[in-house]
DRENTORKOL-3810 file (N, C-alpha, C; in nm, 4 decimals):
REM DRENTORKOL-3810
@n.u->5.6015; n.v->4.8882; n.w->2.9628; ca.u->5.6748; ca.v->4.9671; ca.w->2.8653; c.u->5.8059; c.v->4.9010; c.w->2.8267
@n.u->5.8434; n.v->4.8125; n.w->2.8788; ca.u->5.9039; ca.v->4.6867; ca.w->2.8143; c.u->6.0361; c.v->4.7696; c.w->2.7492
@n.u->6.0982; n.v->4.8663; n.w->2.8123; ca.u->6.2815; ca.v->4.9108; ca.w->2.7694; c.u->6.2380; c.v->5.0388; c.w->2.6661
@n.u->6.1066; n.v->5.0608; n.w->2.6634; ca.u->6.0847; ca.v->5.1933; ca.w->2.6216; c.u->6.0828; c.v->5.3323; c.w->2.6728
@n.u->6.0901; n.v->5.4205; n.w->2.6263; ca.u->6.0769; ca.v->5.5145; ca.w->2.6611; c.u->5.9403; c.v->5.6068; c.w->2.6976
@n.u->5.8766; n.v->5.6445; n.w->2.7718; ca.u->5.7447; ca.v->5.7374; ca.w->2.7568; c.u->5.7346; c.v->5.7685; c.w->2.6144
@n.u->5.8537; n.v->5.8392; n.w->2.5802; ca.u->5.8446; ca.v->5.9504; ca.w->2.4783; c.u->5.8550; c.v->5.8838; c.w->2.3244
@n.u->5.9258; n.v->5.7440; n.w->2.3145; ca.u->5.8947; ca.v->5.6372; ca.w->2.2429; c.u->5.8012; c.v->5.5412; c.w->2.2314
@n.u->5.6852; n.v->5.5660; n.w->2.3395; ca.u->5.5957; ca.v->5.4759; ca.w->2.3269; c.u->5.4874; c.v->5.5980; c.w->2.2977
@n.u->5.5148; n.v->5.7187; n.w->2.3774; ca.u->5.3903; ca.v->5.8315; ca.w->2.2516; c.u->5.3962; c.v->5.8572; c.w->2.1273
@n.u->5.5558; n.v->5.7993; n.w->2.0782; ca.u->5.5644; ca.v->5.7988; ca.w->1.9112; c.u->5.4828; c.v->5.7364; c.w->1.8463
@n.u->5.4950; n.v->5.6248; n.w->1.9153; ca.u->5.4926; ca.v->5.4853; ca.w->1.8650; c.u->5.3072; c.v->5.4926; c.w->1.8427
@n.u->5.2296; n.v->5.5320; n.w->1.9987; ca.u->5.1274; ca.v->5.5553; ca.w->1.9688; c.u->5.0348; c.v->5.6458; c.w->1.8687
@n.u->5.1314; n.v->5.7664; n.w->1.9050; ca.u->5.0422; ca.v->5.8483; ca.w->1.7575; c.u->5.0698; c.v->5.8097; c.w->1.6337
@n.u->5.1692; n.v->5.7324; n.w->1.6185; ca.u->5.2034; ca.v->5.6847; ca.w->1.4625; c.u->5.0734; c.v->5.6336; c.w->1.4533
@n.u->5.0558; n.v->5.4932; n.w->1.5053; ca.u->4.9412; ca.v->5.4201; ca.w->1.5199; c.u->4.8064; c.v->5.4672; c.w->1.5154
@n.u->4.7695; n.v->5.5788; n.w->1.5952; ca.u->4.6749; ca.v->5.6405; ca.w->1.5807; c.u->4.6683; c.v->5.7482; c.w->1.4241
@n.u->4.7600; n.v->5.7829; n.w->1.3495; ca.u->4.7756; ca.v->5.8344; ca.w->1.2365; c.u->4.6896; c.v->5.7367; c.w->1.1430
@n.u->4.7778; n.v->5.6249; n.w->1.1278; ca.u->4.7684; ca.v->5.5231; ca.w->1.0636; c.u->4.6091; c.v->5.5196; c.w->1.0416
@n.u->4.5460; n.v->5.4556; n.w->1.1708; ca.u->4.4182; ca.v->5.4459; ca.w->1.1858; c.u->4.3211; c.v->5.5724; c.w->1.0906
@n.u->4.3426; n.v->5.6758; n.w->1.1239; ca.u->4.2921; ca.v->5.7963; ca.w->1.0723; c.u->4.3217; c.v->5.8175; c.w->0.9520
@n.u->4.4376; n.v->5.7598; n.w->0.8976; ca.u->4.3705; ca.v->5.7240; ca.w->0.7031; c.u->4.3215; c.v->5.6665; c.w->0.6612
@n.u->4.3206; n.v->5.5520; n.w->0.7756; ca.u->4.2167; ca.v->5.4153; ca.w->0.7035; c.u->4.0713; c.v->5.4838; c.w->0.7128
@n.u->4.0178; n.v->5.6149; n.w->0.8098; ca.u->3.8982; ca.v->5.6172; ca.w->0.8596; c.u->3.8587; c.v->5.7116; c.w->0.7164
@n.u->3.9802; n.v->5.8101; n.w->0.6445; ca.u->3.9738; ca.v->5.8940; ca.w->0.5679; c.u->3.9352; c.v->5.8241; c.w->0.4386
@n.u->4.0158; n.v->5.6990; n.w->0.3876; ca.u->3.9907; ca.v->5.5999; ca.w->0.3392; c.u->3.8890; c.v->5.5608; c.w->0.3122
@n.u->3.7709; n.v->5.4940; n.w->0.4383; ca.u->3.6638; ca.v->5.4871; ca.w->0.4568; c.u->3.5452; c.v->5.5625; c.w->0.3659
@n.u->3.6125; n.v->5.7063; n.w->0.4291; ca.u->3.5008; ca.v->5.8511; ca.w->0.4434; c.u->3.5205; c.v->5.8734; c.w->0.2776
@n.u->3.6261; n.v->5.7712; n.w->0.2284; ca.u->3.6215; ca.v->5.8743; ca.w->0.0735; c.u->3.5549; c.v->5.7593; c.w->-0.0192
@n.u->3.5013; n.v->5.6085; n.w->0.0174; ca.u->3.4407; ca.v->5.4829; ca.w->-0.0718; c.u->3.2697; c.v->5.5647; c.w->0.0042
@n.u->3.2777; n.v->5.6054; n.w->0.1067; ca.u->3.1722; ca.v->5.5768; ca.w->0.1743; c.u->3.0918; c.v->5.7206; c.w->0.0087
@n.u->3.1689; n.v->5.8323; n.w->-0.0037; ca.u->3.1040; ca.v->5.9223; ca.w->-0.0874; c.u->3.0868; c.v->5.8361; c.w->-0.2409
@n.u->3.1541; n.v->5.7066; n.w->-0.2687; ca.u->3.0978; ca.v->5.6931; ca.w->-0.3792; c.u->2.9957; c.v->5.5888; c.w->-0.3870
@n.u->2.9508; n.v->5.5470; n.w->-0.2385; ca.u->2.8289; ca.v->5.4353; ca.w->-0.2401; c.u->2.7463; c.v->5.5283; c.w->-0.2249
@n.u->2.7198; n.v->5.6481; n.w->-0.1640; ca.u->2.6176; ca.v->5.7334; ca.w->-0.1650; c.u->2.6123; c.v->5.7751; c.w->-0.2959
@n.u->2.7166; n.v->5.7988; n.w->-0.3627; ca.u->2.6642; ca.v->5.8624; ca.w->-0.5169; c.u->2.5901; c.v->5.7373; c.w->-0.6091
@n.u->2.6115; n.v->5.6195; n.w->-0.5676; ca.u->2.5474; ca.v->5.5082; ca.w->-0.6371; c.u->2.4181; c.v->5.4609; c.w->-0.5496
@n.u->2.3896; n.v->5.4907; n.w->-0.4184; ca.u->2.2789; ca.v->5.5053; ca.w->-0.3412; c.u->2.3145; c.v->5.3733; c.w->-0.3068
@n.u->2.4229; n.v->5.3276; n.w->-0.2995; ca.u->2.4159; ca.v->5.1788; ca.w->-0.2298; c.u->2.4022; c.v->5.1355; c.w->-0.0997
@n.u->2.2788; n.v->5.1153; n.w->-0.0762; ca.u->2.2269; ca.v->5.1452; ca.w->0.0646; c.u->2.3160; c.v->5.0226; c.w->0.1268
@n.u->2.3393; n.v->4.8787; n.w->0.1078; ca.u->2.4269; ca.v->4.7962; ca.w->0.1914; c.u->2.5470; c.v->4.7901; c.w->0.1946
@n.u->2.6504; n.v->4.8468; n.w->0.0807; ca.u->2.7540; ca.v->4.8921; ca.w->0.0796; c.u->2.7727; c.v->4.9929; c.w->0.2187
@n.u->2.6650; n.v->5.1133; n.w->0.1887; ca.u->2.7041; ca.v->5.2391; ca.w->0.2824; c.u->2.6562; c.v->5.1400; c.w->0.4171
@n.u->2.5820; n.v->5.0686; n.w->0.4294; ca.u->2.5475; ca.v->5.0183; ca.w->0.5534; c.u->2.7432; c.v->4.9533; c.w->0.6037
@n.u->2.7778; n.v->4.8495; n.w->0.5623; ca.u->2.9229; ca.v->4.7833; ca.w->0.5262; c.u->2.9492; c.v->4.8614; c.w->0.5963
@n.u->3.0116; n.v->5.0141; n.w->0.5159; ca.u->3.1151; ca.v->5.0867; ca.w->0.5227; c.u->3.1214; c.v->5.1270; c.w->0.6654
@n.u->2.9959; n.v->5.1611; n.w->0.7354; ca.u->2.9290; ca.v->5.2465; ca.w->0.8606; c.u->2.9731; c.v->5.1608; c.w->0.9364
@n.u->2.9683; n.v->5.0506; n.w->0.9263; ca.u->3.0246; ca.v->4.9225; ca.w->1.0200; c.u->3.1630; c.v->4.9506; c.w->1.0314
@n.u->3.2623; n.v->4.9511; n.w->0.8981; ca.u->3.3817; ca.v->4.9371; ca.w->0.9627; c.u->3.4254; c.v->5.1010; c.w->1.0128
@n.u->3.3772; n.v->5.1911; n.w->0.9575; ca.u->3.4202; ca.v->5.3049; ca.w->1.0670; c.u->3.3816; c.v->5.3016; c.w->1.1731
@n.u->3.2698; n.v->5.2725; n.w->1.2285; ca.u->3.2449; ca.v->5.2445; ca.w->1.3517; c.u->3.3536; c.v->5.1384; c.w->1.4445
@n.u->3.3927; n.v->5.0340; n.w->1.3680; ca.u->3.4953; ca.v->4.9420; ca.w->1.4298; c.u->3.6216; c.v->5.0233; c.w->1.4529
@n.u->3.6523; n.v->5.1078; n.w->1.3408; ca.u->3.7725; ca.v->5.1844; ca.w->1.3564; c.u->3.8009; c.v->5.3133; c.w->1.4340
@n.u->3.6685; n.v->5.3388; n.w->1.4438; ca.u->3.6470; ca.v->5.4619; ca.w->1.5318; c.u->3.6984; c.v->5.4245; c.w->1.6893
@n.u->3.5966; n.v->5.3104; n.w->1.7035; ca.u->3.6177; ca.v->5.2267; ca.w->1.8539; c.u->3.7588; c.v->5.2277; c.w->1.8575
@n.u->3.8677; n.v->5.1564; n.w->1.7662; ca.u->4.0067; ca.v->5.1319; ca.w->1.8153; c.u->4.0805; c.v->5.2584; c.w->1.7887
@n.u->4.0275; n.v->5.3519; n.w->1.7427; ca.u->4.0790; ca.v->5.5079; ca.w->1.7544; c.u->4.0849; c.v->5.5242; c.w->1.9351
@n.u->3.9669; n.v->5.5339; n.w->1.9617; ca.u->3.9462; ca.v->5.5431; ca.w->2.1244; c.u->4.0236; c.v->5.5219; c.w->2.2113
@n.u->4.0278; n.v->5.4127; n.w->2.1888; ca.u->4.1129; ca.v->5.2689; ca.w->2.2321; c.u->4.2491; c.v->5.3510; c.w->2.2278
@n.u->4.3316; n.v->5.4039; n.w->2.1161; ca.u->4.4369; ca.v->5.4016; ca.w->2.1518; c.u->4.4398; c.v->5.5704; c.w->2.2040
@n.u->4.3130; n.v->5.6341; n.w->2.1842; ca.u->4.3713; ca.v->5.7480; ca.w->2.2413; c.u->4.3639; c.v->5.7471; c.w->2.4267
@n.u->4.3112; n.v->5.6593; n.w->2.4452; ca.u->4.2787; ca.v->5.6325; ca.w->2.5841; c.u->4.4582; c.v->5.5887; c.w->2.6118
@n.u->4.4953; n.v->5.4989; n.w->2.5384; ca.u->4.6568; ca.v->5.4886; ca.w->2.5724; c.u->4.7263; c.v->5.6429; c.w->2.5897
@n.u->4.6955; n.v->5.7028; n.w->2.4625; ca.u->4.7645; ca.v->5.8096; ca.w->2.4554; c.u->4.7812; c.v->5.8950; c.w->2.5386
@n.u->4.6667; n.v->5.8872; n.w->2.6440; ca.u->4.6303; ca.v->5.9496; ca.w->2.7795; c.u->4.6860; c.v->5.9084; c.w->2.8936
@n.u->4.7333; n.v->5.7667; n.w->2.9003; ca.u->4.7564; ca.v->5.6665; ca.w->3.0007; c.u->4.9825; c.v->5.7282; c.w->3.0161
@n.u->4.9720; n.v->5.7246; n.w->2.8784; ca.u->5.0900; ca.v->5.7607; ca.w->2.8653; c.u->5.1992; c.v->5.9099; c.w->2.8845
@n.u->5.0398; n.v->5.9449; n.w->2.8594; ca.u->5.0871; ca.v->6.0935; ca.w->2.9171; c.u->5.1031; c.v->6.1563; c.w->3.0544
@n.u->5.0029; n.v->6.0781; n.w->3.1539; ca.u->5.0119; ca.v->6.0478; ca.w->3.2373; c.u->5.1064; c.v->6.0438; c.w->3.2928
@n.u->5.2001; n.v->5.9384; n.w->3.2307; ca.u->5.3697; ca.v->5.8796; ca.w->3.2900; c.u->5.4405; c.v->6.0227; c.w->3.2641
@n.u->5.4590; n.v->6.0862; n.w->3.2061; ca.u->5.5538; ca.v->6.2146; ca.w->3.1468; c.u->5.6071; c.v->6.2879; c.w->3.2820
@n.u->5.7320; n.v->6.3261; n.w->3.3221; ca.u->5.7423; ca.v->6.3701; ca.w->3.4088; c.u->5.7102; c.v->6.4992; c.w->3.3693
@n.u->5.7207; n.v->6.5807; n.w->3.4493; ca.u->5.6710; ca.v->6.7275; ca.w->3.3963; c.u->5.7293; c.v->6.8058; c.w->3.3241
@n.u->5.8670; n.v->6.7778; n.w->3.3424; ca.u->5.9389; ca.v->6.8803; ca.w->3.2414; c.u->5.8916; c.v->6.8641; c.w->3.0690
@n.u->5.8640; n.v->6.7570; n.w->3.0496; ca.u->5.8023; ca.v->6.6221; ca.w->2.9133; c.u->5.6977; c.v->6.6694; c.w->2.8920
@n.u->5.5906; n.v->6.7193; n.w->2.9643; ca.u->5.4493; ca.v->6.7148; ca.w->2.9682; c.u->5.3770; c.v->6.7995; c.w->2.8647
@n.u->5.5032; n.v->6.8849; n.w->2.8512; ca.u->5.4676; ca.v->6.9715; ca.w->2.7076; c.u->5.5438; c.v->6.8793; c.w->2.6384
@n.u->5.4637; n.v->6.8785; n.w->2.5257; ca.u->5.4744; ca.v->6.8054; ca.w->2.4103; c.u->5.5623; c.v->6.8505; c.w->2.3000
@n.u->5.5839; n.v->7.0000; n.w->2.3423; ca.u->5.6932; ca.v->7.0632; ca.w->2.2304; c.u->5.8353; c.v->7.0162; c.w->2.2815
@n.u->5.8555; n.v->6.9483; n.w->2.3904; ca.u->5.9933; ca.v->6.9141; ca.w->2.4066; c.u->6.0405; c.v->6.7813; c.w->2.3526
@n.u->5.9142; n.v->6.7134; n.w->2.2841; ca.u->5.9489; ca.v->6.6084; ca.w->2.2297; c.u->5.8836; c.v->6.6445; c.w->1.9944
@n.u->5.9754; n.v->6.7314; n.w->1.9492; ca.u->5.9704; ca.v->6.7895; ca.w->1.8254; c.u->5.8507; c.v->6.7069; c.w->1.7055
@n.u->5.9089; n.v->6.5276; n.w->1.7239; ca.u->5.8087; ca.v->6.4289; ca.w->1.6657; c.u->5.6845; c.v->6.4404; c.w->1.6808
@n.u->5.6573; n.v->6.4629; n.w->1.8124; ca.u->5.4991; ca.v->6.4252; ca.w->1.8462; c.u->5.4731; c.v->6.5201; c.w->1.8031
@n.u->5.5060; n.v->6.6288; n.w->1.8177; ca.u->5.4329; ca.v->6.7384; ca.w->1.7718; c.u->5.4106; c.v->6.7344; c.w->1.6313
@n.u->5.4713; n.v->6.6661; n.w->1.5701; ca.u->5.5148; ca.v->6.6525; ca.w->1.4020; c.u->5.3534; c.v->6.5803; c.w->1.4148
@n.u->5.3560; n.v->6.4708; n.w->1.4410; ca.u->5.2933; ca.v->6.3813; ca.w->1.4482; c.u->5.1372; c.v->6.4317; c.w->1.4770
@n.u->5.1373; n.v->6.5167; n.w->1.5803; ca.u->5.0137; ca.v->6.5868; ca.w->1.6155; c.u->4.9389; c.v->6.6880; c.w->1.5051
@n.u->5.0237; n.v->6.7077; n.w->1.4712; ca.u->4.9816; ca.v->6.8679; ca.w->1.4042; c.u->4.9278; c.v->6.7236; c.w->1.2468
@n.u->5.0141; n.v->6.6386; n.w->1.2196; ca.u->4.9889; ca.v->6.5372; ca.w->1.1061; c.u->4.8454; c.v->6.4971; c.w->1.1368
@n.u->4.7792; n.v->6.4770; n.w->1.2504; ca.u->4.6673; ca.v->6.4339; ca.w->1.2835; c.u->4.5665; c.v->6.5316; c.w->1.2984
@n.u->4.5860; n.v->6.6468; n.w->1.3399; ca.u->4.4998; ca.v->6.7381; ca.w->1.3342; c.u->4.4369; c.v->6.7598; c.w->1.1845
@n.u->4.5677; n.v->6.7541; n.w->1.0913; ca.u->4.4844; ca.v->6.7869; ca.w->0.9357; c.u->4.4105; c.v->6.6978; c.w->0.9148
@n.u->4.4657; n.v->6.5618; n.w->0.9329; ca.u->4.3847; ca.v->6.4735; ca.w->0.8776; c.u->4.2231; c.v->6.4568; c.w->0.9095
@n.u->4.2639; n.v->6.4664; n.w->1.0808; ca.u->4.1087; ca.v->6.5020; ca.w->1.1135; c.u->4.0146; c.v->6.5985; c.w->1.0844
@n.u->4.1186; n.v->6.7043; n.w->1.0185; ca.u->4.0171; ca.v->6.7974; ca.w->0.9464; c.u->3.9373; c.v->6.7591; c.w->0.7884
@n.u->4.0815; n.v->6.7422; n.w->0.7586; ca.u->3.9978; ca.v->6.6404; ca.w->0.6126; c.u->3.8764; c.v->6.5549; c.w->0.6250
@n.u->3.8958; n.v->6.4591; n.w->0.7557; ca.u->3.7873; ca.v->6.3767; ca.w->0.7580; c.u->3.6819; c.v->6.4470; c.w->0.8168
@n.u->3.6256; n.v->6.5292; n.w->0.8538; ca.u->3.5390; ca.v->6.6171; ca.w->0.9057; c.u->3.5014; c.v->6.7043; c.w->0.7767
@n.u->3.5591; n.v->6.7698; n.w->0.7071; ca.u->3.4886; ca.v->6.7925; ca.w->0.5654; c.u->3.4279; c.v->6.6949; c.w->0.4917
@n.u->3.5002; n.v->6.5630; n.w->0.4560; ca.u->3.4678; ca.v->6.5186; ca.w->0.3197; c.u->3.2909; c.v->6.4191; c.w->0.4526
@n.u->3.3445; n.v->6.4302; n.w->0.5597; ca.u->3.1851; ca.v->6.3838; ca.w->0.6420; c.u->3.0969; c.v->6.4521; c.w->0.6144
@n.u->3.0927; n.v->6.5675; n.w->0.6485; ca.u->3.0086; ca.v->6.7094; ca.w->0.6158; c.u->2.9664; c.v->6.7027; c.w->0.4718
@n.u->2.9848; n.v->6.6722; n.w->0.3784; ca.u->3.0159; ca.v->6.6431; ca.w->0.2083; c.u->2.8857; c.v->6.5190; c.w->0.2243
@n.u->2.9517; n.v->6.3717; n.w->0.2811; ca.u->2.8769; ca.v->6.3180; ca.w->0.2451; c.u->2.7524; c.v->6.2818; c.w->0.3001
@n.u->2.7133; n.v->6.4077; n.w->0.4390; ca.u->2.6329; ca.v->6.3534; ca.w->0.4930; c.u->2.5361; c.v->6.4481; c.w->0.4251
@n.u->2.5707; n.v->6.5941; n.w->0.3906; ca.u->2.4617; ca.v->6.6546; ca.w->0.2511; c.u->2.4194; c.v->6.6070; c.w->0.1550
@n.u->2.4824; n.v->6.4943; n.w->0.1185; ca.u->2.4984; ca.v->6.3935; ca.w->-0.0022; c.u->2.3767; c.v->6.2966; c.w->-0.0045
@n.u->2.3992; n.v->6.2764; n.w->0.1507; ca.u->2.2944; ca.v->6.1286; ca.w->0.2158; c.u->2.1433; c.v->6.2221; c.w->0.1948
@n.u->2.1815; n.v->6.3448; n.w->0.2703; ca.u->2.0245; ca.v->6.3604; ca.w->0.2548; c.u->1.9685; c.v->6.4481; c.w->0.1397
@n.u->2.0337; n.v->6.4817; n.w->0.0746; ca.u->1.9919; ca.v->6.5183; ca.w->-0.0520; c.u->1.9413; c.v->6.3731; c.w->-0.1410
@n.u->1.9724; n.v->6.2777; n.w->-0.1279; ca.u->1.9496; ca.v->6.1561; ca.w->-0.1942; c.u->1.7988; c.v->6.1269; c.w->-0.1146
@n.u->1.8603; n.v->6.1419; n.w->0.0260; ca.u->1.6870; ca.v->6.0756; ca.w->0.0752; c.u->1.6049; c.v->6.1859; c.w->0.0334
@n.u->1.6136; n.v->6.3263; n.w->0.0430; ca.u->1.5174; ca.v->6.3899; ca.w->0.0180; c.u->1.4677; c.v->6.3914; c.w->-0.1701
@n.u->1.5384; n.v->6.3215; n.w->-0.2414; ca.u->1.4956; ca.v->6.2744; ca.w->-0.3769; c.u->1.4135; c.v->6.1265; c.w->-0.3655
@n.u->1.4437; n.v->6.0648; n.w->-0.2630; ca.u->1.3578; ca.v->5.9524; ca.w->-0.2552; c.u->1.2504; c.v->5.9904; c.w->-0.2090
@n.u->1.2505; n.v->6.0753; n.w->-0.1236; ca.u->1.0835; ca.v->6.1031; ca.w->-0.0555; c.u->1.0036; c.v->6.1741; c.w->-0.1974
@n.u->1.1043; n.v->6.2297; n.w->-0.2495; ca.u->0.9952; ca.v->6.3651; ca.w->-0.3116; c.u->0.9342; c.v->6.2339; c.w->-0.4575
@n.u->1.0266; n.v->6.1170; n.w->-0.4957; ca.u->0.9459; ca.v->6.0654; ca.w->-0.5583; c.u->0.8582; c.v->5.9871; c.w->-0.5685
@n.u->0.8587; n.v->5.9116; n.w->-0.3905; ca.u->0.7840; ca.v->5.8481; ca.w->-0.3213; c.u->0.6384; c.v->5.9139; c.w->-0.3362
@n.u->0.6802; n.v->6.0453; n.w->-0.3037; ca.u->0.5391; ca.v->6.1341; ca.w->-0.2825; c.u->0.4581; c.v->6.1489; c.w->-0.4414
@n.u->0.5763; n.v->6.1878; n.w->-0.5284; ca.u->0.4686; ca.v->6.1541; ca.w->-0.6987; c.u->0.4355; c.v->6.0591; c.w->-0.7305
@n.u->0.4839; n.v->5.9302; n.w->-0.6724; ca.u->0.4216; ca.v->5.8060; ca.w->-0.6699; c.u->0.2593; c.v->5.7838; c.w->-0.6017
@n.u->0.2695; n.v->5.8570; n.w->-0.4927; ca.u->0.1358; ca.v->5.8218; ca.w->-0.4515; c.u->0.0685; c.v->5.9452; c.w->-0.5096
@n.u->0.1180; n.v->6.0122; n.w->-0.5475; ca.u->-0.0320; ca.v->6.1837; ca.w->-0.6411; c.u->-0.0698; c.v->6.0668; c.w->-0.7201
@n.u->0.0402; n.v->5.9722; n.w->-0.8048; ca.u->0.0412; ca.v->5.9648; ca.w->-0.9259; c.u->-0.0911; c.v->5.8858; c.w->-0.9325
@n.u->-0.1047; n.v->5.7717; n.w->-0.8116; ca.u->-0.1999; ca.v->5.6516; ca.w->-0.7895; c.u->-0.3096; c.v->5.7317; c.w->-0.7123
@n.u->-0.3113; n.v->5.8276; n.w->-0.5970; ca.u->-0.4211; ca.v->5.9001; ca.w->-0.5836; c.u->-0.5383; c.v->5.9277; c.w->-0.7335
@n.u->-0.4402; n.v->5.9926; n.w->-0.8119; ca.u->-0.5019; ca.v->6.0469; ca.w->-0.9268; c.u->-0.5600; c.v->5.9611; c.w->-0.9974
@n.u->-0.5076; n.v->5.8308; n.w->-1.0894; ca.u->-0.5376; ca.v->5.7071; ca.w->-1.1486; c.u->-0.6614; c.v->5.6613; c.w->-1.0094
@n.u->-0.6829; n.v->5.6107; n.w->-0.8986; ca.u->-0.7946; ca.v->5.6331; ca.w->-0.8305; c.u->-0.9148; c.v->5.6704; c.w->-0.8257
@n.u->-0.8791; n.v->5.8284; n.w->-0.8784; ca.u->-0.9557; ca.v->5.9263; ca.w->-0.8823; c.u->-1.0714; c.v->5.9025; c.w->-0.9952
@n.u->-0.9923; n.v->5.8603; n.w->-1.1338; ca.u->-1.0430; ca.v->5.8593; ca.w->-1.2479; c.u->-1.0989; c.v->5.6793; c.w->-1.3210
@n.u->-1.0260; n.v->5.6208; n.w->-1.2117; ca.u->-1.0319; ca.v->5.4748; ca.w->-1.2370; c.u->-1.2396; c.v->5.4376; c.w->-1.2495
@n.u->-1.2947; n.v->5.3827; n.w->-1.3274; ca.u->-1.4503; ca.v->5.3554; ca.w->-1.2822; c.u->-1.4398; c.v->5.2282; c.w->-1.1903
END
């Protein structure tokens, strides 16, 4: 902790972890317009880097834990330090945002696949039928 403080290095971390969580929001909001264009390797792309970003989400909340840890007890509530809480409550929305516009595009995903199946399926009536009548 290198002349820091606990309570400056949980700043420091949830900033960081903020940060991260717009880039993921970021993500979650290109990822709804490759599904509206059905861009299956784009959305593949995108799945990659949230997944990368998700991982270093982890990553620092595992700090965030490590650090809390250190807090002597009087500290341990988090309302005695006003920021974090700033900071917390900043992350909670965001994570709510990103949990809707997910929910959004994962109705999105399968409403698209379920238009691919259903024309997959008039594709084959279509050649059943031509079959049918072919001599």
């Amino acid at each position: 902790m290198e002349g820091k403080t606990t309570e400056q290095l949980l700043t420091e971390l949830y900033s960081k972890k903020k940060l991260k969580l717009q880039k993921l929001l970021d993500l979650t909001l290109q990822q709804s317009e490759v599904i509206k264009q059905l861009d299956m390797d784009g959305l593949t792309e995108l799945l990659s880097k949230r997944q990368s970003l998700m991982d270093e989400i982890d990553r620092t909340d595992r700090e965030i834990d490590r650090a809390k840890g250190q807090l002597p007890a009087p500290f341990a509530d988090r309302s005695r330090v006003p920021l974090l809480m700033e900071l917390q409550a900043e992350i909670n929305e965001l994570l709510k945002t990103i949990i809707t516009h997910d929910d959004e595009n994962n109705a999105a995903l399968k409403h698209a696949f379920a238009d691919v199946k259903q024309k997959l399926s008039n594709l084959k009536d279509g050649k059943t039928i031509r079959q049918a009548y072919a001599p």
